[in-house]
C-alpha positions as CSV (number, residue, x, y, z in Angstrom):
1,X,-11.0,-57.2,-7.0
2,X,-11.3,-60.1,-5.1
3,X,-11.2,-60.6,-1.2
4,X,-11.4,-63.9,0.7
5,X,-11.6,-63.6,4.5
6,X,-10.5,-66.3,7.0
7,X,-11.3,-66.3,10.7
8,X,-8.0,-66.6,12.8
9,X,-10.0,-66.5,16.1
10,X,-13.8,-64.9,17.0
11,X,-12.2,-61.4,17.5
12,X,-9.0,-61.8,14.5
13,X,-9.7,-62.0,10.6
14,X,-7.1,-62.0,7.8
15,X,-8.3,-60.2,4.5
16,X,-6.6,-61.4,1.4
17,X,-6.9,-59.0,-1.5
18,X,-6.2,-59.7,-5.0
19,X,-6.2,-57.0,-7.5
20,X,-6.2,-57.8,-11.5
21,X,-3.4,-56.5,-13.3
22,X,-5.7,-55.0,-15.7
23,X,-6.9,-52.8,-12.4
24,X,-3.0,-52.2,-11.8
25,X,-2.5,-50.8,-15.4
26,X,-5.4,-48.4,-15.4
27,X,-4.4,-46.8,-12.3
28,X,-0.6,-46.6,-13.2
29,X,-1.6,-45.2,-16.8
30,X,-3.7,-42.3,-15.1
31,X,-1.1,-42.0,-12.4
32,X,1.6,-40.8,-15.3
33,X,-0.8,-39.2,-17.3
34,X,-1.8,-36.5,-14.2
35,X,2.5,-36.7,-13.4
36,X,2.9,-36.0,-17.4
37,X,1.2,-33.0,-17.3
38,X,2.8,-31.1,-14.1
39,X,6.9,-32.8,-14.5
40,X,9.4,-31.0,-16.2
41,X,12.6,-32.2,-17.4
42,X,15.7,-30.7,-19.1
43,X,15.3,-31.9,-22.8
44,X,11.7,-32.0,-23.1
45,X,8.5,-30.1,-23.8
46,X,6.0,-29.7,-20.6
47,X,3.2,-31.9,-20.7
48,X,5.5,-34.0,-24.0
49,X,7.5,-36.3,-21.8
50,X,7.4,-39.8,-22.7
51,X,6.1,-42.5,-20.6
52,X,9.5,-45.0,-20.8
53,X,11.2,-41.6,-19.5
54,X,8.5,-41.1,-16.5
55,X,9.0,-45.0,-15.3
56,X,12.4,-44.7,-15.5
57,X,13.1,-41.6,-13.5
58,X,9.8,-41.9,-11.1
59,X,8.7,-45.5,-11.2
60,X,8.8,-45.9,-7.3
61,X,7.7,-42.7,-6.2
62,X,4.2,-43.5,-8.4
63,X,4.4,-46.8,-7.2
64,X,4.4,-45.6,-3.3
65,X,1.4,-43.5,-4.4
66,X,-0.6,-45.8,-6.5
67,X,-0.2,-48.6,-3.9
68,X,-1.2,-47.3,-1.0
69,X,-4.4,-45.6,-2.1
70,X,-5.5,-49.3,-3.8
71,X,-5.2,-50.9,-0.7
72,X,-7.2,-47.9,1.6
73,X,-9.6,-48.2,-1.6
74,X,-9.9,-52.0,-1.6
75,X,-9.8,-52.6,2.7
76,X,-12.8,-49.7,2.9
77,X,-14.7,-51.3,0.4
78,X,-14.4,-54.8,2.1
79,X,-14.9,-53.5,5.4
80,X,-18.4,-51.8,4.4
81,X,-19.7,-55.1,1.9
82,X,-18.8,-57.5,4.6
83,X,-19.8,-55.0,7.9
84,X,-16.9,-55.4,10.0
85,X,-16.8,-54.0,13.3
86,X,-13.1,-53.9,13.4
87,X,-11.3,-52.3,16.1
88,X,-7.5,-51.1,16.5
89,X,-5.6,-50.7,13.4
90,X,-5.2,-52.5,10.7
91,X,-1.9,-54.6,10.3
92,X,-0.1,-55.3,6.6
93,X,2.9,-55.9,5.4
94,X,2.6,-54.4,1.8
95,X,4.4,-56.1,-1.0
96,X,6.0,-54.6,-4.0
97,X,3.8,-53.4,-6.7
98,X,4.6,-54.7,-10.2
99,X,2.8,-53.4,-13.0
100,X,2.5,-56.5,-15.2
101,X,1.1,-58.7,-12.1
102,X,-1.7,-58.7,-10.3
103,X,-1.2,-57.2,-6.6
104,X,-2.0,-59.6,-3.9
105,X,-1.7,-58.4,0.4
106,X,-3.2,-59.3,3.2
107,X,-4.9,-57.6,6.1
108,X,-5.2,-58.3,9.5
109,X,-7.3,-56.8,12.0
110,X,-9.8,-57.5,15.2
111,X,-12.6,-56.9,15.2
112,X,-15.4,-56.9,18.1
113,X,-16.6,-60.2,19.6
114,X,-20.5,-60.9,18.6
115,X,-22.0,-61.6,22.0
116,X,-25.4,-63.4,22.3
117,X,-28.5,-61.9,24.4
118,X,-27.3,-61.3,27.7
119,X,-29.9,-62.9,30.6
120,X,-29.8,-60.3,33.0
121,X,-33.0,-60.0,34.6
122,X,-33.3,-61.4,38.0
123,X,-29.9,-61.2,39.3
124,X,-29.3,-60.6,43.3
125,X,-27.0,-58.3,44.4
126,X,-26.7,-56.8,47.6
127,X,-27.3,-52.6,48.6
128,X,-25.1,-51.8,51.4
129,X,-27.0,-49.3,53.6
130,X,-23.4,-46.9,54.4
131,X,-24.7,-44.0,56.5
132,X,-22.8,-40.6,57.5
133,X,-21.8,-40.6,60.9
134,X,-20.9,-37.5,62.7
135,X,-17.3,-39.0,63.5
136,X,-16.7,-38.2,59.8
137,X,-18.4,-34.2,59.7
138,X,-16.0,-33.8,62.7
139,X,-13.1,-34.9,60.9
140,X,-13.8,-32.8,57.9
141,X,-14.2,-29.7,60.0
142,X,-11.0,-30.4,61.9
143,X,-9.3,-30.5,58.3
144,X,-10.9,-27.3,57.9
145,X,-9.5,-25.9,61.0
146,X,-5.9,-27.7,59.8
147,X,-5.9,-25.4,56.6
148,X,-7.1,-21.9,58.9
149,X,-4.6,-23.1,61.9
150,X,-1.8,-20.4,62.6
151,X,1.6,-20.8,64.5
152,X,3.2,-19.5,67.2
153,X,6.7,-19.3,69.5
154,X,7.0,-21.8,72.0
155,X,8.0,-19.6,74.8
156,X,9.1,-22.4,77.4
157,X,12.2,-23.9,77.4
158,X,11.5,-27.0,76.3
159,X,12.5,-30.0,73.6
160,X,11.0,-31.1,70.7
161,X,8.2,-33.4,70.0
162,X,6.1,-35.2,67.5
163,X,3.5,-32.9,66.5
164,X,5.7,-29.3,66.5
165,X,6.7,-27.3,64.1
166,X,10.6,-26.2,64.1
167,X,12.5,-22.5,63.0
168,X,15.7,-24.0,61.6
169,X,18.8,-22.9,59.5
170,X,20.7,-25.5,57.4
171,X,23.4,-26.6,55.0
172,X,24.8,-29.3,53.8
173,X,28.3,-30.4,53.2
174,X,30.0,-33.0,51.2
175,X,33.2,-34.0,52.0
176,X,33.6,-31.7,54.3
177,X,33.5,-28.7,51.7
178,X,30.0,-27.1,51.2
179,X,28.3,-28.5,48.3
180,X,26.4,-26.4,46.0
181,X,23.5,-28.9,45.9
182,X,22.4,-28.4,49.1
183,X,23.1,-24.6,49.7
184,X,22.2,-23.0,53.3
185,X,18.8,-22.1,53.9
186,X,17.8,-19.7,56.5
187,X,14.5,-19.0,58.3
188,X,13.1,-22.6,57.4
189,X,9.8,-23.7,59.1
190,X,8.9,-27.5,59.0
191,X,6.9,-29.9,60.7
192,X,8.5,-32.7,62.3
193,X,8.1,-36.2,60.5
194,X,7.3,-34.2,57.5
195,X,8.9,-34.0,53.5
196,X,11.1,-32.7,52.0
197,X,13.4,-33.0,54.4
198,X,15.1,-36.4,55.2
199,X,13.8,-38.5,58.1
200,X,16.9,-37.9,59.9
201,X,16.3,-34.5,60.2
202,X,13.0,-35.8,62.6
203,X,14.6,-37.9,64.4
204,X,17.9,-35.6,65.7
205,X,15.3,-32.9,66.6
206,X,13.5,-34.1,68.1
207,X,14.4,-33.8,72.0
208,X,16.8,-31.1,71.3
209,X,16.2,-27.6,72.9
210,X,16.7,-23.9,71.1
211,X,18.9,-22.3,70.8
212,X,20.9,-25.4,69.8
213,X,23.6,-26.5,66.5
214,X,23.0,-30.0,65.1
215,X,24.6,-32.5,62.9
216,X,22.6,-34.3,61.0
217,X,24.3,-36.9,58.4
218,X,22.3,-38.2,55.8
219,X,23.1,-41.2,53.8
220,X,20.7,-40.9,50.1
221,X,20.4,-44.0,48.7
222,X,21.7,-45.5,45.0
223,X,18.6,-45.0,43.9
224,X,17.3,-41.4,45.1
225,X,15.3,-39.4,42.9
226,X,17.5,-36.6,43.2
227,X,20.6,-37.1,40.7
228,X,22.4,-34.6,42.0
229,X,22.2,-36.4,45.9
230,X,21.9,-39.8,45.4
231,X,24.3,-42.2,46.5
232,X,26.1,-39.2,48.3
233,X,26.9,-39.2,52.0
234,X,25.6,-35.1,53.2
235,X,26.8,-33.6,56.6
236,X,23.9,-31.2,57.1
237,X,24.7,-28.0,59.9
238,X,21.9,-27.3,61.7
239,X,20.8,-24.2,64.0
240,X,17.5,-25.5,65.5
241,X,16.1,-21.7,66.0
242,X,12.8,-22.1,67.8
243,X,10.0,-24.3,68.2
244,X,6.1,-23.2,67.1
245,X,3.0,-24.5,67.8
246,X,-0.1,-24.6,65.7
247,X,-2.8,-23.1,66.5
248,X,-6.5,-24.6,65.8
249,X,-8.9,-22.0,65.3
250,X,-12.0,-22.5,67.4
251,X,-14.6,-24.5,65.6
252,X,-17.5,-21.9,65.3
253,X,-19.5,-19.8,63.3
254,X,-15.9,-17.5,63.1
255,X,-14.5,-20.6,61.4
256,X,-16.6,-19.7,58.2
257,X,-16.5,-16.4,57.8
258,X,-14.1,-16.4,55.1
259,X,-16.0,-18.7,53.2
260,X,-18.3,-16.6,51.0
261,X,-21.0,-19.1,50.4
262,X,-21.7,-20.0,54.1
263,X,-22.7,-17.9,57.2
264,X,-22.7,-20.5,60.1
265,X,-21.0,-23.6,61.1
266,X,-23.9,-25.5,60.9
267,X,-24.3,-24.5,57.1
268,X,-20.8,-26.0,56.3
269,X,-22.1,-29.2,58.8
270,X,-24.8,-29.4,55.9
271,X,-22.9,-29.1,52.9
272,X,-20.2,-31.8,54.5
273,X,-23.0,-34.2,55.1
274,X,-24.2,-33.6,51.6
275,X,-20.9,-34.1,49.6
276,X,-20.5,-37.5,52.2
277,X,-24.1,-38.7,51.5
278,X,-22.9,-38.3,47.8
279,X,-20.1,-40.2,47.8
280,X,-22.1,-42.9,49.6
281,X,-24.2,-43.1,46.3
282,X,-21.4,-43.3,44.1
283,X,-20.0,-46.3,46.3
284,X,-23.1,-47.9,46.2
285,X,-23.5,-47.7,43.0
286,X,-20.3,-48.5,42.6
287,X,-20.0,-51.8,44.3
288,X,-23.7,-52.9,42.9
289,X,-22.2,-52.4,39.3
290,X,-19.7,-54.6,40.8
291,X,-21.8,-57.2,41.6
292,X,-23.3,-56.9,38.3
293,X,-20.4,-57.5,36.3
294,X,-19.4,-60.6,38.3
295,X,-22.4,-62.5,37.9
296,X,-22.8,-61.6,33.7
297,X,-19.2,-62.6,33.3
298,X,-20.0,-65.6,34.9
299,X,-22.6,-66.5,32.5
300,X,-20.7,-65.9,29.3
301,X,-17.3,-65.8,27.7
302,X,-15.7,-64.1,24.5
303,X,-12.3,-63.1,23.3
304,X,-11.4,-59.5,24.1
305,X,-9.8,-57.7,21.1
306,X,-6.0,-56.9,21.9
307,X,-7.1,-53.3,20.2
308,X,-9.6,-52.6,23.0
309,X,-7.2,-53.9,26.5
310,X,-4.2,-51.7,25.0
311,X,-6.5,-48.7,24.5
312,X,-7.7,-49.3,28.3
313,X,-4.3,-49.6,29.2
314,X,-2.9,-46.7,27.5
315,X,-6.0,-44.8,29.3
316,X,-5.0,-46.0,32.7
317,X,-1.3,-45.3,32.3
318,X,-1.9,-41.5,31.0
319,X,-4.6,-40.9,33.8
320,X,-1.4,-41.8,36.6
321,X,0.9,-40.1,34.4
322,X,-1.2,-36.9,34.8
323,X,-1.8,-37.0,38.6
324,X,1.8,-37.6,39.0
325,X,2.5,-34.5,36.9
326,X,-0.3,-31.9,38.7
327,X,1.7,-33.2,41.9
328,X,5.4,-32.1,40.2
329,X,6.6,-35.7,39.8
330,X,6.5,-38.8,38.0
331,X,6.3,-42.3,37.2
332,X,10.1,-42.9,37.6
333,X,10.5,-40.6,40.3
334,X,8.3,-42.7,42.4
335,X,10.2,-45.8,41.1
336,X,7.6,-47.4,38.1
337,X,7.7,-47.4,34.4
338,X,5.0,-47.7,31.3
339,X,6.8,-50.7,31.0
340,X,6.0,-51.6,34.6
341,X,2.7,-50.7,34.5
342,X,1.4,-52.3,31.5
343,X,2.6,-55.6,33.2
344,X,0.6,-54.6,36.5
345,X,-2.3,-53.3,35.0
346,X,-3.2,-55.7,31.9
347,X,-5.8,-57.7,33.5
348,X,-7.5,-54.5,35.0
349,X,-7.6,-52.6,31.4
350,X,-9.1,-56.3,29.9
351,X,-11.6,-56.3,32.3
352,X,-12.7,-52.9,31.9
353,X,-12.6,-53.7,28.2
354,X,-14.9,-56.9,28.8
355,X,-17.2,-54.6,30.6
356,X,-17.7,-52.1,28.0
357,X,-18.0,-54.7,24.9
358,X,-20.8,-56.2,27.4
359,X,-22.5,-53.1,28.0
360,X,-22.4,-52.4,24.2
361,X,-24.3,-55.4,23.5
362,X,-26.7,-54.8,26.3
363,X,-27.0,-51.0,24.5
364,X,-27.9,-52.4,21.1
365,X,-30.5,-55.4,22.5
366,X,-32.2,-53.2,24.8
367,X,-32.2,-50.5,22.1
368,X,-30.8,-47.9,24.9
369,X,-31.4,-44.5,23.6
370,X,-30.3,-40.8,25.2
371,X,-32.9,-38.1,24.7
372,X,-32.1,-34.4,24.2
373,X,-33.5,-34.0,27.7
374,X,-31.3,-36.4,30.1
375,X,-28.4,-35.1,28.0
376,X,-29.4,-31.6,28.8
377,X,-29.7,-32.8,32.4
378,X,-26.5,-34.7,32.4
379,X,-24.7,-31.3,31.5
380,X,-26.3,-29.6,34.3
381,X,-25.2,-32.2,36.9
382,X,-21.0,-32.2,35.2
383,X,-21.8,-28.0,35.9
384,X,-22.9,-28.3,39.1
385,X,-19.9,-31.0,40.0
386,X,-17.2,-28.7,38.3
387,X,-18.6,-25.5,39.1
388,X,-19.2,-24.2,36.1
389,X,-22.3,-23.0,33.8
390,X,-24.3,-25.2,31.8
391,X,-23.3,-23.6,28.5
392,X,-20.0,-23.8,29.1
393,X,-19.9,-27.7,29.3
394,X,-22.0,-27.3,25.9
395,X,-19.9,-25.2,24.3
396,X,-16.7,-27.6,25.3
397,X,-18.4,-30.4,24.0
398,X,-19.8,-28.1,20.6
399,X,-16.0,-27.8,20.1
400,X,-15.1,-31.5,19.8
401,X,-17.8,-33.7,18.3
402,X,-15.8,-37.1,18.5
403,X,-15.5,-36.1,22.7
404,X,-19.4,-35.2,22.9
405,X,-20.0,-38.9,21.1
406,X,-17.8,-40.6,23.1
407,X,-19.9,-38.7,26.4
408,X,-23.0,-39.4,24.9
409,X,-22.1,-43.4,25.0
410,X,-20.9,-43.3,29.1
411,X,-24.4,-42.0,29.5
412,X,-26.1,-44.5,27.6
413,X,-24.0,-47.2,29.7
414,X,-24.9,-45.6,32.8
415,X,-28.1,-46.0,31.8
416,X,-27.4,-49.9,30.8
417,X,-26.3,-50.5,34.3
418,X,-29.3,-49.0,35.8
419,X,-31.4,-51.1,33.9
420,X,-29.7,-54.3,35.2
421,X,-29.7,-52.7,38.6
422,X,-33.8,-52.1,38.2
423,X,-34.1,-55.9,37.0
424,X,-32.5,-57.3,39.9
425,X,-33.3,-58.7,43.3
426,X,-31.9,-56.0,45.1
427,X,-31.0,-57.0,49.1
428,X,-30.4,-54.2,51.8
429,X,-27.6,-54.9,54.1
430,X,-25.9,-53.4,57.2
431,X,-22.0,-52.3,56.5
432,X,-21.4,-55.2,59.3
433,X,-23.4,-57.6,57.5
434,X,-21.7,-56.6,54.4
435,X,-18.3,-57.6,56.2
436,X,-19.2,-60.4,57.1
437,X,-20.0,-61.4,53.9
438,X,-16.5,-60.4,52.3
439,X,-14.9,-62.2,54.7
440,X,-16.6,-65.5,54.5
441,X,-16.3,-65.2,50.5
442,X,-12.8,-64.7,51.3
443,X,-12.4,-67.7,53.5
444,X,-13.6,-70.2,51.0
445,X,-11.9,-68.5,48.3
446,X,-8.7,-68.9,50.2
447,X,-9.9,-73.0,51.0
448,X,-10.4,-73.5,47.6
């Protein structure tokens, strides 16, 4: 066999493959031989049939076998003489196999860009000194309050308001005949200014006073998410019933007796703080990797294999996909598309891609390695974070090899970043100072 290769770009290679005739006969005079012995057909003995008959009735089906496999056989066997990182899939355009001629293709794939030494010692980037302040511990523990509040009657006569909560009965008519789309509900309580109910709803309550009938006509638009509603004109008949209140309860060592791992207030103050303090770490760290990035990409340049930006797009489009779906919706529900968001997102996915080729390289020259004991140690933290037991993150990962790999290398590039974190000049800043600085970088940015 014979293979020439010819660089298209850094990151795109063509493969041209050119297999002997003699190579072509061998394989087709097996492939008949094993179909020989297993065919049968009216006329002749098992295992007797001749070979003219064979070609003639299943020439293409042992062609589409024969072919195939030379071309896996010949592409792995170039791939491991000439160590090709290739990444994505392979793209060919097989011919027609003929077995007096020798079988020529070609094969195109990316592969990964070879980067030289990255210079990343000494780089400055800025720490941002964030703090917890107690504004934010109040405002958790007022959320906490929100999800313990109850609700009760307003006994005064009075109208509605932003901020109440409303006893209603509704349907909705279309036409002037009931529609079975919007069928009457009775007993329904809803905050003002709040979904699923349209905005119209808000603004005809509020003012009005119990008992009191209402109608409310809503115009859905063309392009509503509701198939059943859009472009329709609804006459909704309204009884506004009552009006209720919520309730806060006080915010005290009462407020946490129904959650079993704290006793006092003061407890869940800690934990709050804690959980904050963390997230400040992550943001940190965060924006210092930021920083990071920034500066390296400044100092080099490379292709990005195609392969790597759609598998980074793919990732980011199936992550929104599923938040959209643990919230009961979707993409088009909320009015965007794959298509949409492949368009939006391409030069996010090609960055992260940059990123992780860079962190690769930085992998292989520092010659980054992951013991047995920060792996052990990273499993404990994901427990702790999920809530879980140790063993069962192991067992998870015991299950699926290809997933424990692919964790194994975010560690390792976690601990590439930390590296170039540890080699740089690291200077501590004030939040304010920090502003600052953003805005004067976007000042000349816009100048420029």
């Amino acid at each position: 066999m014979q293979v020439k290769i010819e660089d298209q770009s850094s990151i795109k290679k063509v493969l041209s493959f050119e297999i002997p005739k003699e190579t072509i006969s061998k394989e087709l005079d097996k492939a008949y031989a094993d179909l020989k012995k297993t065919v049968e057909i009216k006329g002749f003995r098992k295992g007797k049939v001749p070979r003219k008959v064979l070609e003639n009735r299943f020439a293409a089906d042992v062609h589409a076998e024969v072919a195939p496999r030379l071309i896996q056989e010949s592409f792995i066997e170039a791939v491991e003489n000439h160590k090709l990182d290739i990444v994505g899939g392979p793209q060919l355009d097989p011919p027609e196999l003929k077995p007096d001629a020798d079988y020529a293709f070609e094969i195109t794939v990316e592969v990964k860009p070879q980067l030289d030494d990255i210079d990343f010692q000494g780089l400055e980037i800025k720490k941002t000194l964030y703090e917890v302040s107690e504004a934010e511990i109040e405002s958790q523990i007022y959320m906490l309050q929100k999800t313990m509040a109850t609700k009760r009657k307003v006994e005064d006569a009075r109208p509605v308001k932003e901020g109440d909560f409303v006893l209603i009965d509704y349907e909705g008519f279309l036409n002037g005949e009931a529609f079975e789309h919007t069928p009457k509900v009775e007993n329904y309580v809803t905050a003002i200014n709040m979904a699923p109910l349209p905005k119209e709803f808000s603004e005809k309550l509020i003012g009005a006073i119990p008992v009191q009938d209402l109608d409310i006509e809503v115009v859905y638009a063309d392009d509503f998410h509701d198939e059943n509603l859009k472009g329709k004109t609804i006459e909704y008949k309204v009884t506004l019933k009552e009006i209720q209140e919520e309730v806060l309860p006080e915010a005290n060592d009462d407020l946490v007796k129904g959650l079993e791992q704290y006793k006092t207030l003061d407890e869940v103050k800690a934990a709050i703080r804690d959980n904050l303090e963390k997230g400040i770490a992550q943001r940190v760290k965060h924006e210092m990797s930021e920083q990071v990035f920034s500066q390296i990409l400044e100092k080099i340049d490379f292709e990005v294999p195609q392969a790597l930006v759609e598998g980074e797009l793919n990732g980011i489009i199936s992550e929104t996909e599923q938040a959209y779906s643990q919230n009961n919706t979707s993409l088009e529900e909320v009015g965007l598309s794959r298509e949409l968001m492949q368009e939006k997102y391409r030069y996010v996915a090609e960055k992260q891609a940059r990123r992780h080729l860079i962190l690769d390289k930085m992998i292989a020259q520092e010659k980054i390695e992951l013991s047995d004991e920060e792996l052990d140690a990273s499993f404990e933290e994901m427990a702790q974070a999920m809530s879980a037991t140790k063993d069962a993150i192991k067992n998870f990962f015991n299950l699926d090899q290809r997933q424990l790999e692919y964790y194994k290398h975010t560690q390792l590039e976690k601990k590439a970043i930390d590296l170039i974190i540890e080699k740089s000049s690291v200077i501590e800043v004030t939040p304010e100072d920090a502003q600052t600085a953003d805005a004067q970088t976007e000042e000349e940015g816009a100048e420029a």
